[in-house]
Backbone atoms as SQL, in Angstrom:
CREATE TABLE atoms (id INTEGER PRIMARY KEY, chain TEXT, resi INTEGER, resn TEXT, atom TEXT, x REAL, y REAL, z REAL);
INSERT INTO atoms VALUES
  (1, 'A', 1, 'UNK', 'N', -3.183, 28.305, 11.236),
  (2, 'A', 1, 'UNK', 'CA', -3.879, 27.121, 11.679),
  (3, 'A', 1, 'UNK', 'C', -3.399, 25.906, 10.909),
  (4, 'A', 2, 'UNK', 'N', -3.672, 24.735, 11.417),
  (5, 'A', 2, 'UNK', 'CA', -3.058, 23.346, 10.489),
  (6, 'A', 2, 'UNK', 'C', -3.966, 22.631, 10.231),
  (7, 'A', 3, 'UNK', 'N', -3.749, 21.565, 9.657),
  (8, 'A', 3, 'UNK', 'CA', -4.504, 21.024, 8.814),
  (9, 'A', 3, 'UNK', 'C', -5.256, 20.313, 9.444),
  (10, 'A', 4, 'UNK', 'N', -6.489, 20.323, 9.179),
  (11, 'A', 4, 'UNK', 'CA', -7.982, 19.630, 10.023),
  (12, 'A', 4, 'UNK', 'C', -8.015, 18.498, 9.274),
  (13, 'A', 5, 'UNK', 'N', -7.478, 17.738, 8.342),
  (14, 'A', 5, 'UNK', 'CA', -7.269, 15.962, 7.682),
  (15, 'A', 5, 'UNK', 'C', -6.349, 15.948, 7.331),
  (16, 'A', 6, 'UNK', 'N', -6.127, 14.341, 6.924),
  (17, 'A', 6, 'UNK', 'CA', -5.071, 13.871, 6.796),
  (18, 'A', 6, 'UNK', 'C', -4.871, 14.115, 5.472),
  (19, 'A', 7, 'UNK', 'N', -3.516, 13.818, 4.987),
  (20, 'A', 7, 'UNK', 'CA', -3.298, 14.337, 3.728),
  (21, 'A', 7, 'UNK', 'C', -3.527, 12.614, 2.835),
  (22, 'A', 8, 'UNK', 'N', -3.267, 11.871, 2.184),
  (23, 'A', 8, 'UNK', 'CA', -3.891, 10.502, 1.387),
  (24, 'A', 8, 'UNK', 'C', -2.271, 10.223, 1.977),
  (25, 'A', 9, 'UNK', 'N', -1.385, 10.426, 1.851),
  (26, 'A', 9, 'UNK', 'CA', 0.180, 9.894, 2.513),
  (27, 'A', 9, 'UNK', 'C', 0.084, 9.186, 3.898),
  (28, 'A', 10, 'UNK', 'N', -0.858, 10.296, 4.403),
  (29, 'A', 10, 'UNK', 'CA', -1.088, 9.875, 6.198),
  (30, 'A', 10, 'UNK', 'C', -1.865, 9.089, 5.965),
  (31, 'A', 11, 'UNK', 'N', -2.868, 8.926, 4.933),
  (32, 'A', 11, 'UNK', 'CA', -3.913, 8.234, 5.672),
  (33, 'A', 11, 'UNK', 'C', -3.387, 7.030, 5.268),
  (34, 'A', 12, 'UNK', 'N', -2.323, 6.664, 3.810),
  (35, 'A', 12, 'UNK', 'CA', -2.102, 5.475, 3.549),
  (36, 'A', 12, 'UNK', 'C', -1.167, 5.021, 4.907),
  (37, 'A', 13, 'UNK', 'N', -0.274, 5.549, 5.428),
  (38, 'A', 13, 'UNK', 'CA', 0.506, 4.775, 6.365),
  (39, 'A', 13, 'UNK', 'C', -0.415, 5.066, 7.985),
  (40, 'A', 14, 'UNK', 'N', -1.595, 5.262, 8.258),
  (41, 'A', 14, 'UNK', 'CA', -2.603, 5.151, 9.012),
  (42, 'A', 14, 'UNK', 'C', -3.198, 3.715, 8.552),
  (43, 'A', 15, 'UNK', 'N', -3.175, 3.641, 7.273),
  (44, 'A', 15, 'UNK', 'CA', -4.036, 2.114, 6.875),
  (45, 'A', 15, 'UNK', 'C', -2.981, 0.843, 7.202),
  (46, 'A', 16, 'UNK', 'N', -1.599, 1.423, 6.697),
  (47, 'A', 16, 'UNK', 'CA', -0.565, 0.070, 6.919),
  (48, 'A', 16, 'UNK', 'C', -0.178, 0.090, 8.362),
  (49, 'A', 17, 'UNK', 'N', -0.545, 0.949, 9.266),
  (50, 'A', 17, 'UNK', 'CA', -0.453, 0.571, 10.799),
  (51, 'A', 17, 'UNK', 'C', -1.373, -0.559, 11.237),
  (52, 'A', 18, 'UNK', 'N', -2.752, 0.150, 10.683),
  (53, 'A', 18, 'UNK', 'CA', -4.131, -0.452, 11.044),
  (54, 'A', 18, 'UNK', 'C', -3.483, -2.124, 10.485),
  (55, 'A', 19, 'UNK', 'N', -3.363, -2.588, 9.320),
  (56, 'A', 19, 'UNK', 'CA', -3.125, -3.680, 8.779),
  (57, 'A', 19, 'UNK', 'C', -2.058, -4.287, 9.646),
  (58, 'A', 20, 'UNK', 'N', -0.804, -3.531, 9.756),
  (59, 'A', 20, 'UNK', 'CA', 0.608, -3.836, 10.543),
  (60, 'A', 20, 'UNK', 'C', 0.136, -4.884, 11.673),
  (61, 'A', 21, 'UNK', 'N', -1.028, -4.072, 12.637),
  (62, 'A', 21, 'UNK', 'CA', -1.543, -4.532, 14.085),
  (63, 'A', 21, 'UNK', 'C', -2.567, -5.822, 13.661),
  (64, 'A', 22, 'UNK', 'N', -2.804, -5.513, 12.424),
  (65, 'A', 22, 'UNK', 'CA', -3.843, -6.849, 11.739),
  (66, 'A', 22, 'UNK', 'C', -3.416, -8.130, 11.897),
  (67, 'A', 23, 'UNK', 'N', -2.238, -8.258, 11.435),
  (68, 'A', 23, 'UNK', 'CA', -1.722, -9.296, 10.531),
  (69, 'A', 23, 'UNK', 'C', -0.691, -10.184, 11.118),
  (70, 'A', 24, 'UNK', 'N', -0.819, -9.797, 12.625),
  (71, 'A', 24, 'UNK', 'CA', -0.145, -10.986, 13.619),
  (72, 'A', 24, 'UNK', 'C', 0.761, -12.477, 12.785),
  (73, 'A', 25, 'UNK', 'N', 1.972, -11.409, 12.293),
  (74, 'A', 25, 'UNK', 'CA', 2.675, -12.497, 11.608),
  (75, 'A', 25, 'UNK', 'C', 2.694, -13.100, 10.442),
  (76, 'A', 26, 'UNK', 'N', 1.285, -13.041, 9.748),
  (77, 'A', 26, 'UNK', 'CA', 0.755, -13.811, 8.883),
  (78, 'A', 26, 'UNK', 'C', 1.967, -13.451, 7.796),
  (79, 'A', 27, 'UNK', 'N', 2.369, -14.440, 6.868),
  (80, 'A', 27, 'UNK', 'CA', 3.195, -13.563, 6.142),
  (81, 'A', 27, 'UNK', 'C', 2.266, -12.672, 4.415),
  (82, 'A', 28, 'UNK', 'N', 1.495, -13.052, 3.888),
  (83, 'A', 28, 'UNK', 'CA', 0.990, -12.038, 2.945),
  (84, 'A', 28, 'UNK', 'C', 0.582, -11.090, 3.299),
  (85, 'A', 29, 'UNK', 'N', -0.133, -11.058, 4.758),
  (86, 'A', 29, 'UNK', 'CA', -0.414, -9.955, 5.262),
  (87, 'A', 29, 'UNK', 'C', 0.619, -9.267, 6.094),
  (88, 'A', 30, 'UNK', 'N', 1.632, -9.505, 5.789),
  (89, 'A', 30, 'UNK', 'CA', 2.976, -8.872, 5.980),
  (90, 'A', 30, 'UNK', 'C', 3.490, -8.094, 4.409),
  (91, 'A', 31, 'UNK', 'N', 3.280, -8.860, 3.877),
  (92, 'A', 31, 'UNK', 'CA', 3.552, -7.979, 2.201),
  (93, 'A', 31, 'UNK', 'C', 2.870, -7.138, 2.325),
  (94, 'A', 32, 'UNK', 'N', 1.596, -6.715, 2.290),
  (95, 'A', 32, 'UNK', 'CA', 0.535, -5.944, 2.173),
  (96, 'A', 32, 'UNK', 'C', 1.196, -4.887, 2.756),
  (97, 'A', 33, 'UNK', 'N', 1.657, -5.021, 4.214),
  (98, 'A', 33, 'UNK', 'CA', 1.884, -4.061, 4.844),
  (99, 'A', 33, 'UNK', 'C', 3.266, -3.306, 4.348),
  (100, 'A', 34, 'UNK', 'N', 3.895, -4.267, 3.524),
  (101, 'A', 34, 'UNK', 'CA', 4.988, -3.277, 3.055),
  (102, 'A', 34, 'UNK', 'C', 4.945, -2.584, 2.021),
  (103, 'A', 35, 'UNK', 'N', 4.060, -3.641, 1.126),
  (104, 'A', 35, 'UNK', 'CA', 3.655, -2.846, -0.121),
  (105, 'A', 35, 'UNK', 'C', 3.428, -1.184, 0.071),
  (106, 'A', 36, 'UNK', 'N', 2.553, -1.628, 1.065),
  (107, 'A', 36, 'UNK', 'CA', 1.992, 0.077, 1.443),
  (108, 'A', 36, 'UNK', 'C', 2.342, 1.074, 2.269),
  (109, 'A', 37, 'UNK', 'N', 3.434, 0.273, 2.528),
  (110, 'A', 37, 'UNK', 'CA', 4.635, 1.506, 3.313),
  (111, 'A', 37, 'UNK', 'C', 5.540, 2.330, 2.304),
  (112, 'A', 38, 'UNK', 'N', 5.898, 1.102, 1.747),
  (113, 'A', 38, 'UNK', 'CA', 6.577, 1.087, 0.223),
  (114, 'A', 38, 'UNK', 'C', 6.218, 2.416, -0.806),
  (115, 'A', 39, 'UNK', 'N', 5.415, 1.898, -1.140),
  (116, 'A', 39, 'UNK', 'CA', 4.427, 3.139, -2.409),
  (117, 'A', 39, 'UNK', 'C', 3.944, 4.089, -1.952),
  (118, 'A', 40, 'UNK', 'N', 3.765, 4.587, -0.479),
  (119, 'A', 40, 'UNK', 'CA', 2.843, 5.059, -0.115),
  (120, 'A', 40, 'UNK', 'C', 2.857, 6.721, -0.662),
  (121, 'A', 41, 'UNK', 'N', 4.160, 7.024, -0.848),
  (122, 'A', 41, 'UNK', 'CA', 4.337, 8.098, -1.870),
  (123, 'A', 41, 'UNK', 'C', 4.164, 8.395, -3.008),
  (124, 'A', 42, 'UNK', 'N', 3.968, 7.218, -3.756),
  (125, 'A', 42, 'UNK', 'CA', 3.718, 7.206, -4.736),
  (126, 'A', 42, 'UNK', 'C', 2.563, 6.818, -5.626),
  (127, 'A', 43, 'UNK', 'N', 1.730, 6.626, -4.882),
  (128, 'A', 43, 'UNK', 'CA', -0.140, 6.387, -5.315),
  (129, 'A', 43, 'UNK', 'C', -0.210, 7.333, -5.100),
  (130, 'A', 44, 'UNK', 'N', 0.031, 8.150, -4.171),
  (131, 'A', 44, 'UNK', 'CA', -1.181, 9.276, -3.724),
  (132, 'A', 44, 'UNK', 'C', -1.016, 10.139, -5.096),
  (133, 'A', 45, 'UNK', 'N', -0.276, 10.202, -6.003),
  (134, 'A', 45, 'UNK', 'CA', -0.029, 11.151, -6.932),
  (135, 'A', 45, 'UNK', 'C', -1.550, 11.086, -7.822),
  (136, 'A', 46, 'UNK', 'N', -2.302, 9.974, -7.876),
  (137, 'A', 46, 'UNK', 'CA', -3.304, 9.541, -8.720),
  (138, 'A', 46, 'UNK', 'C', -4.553, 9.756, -8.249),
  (139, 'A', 47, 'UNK', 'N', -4.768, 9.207, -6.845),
  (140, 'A', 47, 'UNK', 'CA', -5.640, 9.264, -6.260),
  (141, 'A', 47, 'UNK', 'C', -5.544, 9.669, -4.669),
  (142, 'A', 48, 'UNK', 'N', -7.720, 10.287, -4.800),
  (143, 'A', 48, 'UNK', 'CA', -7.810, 10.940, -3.457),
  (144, 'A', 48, 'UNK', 'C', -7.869, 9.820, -2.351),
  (145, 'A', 49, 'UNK', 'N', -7.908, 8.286, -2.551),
  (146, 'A', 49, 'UNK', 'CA', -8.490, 8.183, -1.420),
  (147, 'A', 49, 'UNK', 'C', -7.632, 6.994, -1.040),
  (148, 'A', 50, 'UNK', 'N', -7.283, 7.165, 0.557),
  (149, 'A', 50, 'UNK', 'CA', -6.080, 6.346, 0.473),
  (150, 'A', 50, 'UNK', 'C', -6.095, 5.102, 0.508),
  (151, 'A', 51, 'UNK', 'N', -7.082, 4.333, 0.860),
  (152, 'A', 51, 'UNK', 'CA', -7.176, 2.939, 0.610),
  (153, 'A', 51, 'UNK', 'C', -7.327, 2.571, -0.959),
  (154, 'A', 52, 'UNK', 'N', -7.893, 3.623, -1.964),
  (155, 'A', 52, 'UNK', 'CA', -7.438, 2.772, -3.292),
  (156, 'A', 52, 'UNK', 'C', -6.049, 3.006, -3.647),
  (157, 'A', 53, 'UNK', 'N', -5.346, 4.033, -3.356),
  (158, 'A', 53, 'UNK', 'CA', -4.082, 4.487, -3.429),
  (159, 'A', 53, 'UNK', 'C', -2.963, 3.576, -3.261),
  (160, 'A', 54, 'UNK', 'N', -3.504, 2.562, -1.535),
  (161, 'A', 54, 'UNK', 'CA', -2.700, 1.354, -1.376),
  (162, 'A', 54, 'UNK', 'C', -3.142, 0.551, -1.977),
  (163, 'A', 55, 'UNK', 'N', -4.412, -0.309, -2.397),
  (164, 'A', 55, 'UNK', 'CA', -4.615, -1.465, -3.034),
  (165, 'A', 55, 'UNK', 'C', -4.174, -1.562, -5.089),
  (166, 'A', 56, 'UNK', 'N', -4.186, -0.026, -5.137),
  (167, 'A', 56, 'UNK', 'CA', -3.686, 0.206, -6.521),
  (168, 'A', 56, 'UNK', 'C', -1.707, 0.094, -6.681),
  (169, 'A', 57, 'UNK', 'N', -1.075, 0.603, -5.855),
  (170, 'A', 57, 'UNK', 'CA', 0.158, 0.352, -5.674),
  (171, 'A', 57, 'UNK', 'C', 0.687, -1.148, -5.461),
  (172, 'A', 58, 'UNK', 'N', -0.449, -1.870, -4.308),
  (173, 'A', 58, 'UNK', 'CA', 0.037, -3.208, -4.422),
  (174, 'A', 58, 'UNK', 'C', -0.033, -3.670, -5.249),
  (175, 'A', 59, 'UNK', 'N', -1.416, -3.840, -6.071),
  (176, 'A', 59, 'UNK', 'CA', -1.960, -4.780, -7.092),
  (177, 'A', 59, 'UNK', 'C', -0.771, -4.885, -8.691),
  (178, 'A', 60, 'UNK', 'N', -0.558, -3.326, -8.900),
  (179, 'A', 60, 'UNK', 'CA', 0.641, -3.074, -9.558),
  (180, 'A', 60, 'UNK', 'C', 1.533, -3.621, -9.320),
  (181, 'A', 61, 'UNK', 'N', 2.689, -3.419, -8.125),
  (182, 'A', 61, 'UNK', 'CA', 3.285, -4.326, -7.776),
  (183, 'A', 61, 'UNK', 'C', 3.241, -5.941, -8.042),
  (184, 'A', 62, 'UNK', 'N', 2.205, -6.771, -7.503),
  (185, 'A', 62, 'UNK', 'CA', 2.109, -7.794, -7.820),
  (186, 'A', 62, 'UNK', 'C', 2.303, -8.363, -9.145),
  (187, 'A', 63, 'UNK', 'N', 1.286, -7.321, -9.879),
  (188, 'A', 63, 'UNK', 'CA', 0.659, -7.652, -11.229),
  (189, 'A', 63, 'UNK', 'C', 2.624, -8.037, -12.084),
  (190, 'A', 64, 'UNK', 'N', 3.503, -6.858, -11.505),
  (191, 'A', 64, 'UNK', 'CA', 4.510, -6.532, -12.705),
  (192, 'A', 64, 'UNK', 'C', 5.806, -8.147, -11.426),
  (193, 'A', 65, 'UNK', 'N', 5.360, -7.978, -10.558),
  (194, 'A', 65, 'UNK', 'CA', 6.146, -9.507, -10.025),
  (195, 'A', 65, 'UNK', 'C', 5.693, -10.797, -10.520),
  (196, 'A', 66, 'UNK', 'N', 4.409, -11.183, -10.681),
  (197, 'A', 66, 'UNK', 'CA', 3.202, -12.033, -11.599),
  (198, 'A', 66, 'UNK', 'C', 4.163, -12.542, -12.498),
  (199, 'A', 67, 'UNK', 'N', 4.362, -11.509, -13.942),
  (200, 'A', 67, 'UNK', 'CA', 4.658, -11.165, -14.580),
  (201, 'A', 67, 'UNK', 'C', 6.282, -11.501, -15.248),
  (202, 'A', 68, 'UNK', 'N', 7.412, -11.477, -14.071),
  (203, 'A', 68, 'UNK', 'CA', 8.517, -11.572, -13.991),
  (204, 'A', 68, 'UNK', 'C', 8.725, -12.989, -13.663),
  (205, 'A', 69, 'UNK', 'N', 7.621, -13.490, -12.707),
  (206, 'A', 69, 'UNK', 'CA', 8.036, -15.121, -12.747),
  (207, 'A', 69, 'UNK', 'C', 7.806, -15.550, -13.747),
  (208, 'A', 70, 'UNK', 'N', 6.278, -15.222, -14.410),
  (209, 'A', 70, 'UNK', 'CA', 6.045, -16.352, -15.658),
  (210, 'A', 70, 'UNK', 'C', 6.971, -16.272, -16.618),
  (211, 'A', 71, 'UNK', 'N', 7.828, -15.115, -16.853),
  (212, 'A', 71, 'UNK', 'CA', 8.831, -14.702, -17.694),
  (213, 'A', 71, 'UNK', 'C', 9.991, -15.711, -17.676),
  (214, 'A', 72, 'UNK', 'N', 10.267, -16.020, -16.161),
  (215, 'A', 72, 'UNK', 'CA', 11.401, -17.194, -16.158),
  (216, 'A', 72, 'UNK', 'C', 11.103, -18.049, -16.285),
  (217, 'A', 73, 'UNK', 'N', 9.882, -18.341, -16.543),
  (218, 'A', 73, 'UNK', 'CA', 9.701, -20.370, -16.539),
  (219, 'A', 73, 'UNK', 'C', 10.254, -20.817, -17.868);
């Protein structure tokens, strides 16, 4: 028999579809959506649930890009 849920992988790129169809262009809400296409392998290692999985991968992301500009000023 197969699996009766999604595994946190599916559900993160289930969330960046949902967002994908969201975000009619917008462009941050175009990051978002890559962010979490992006990582989406790589949160789930931490956590069960896939929407913190993506907002923890982005925020990271951001946080260490943040980070790299203020570095060049």
């Amino acid at each position: 028999m197969g699996r009766s849920f999604l595994s946190v992988r599916q559900g993160v790129n289930s969330i960046a579809d949902r967002w994908e169809r969201a975000s009619r262009g917008k462009r941050y809400s175009r990051r978002m959506v890559e962010l979490a296409k992006s990582y989406s392998s790589e949160g789930f290692m931490g956590c069960n649930d896939p929407l913190e999985s993506v907002l923890f991968s982005a925020v990271a992301v951001m946080q260490k890009e943040r980070e790299n500009l203020l570095q060049g000023q």
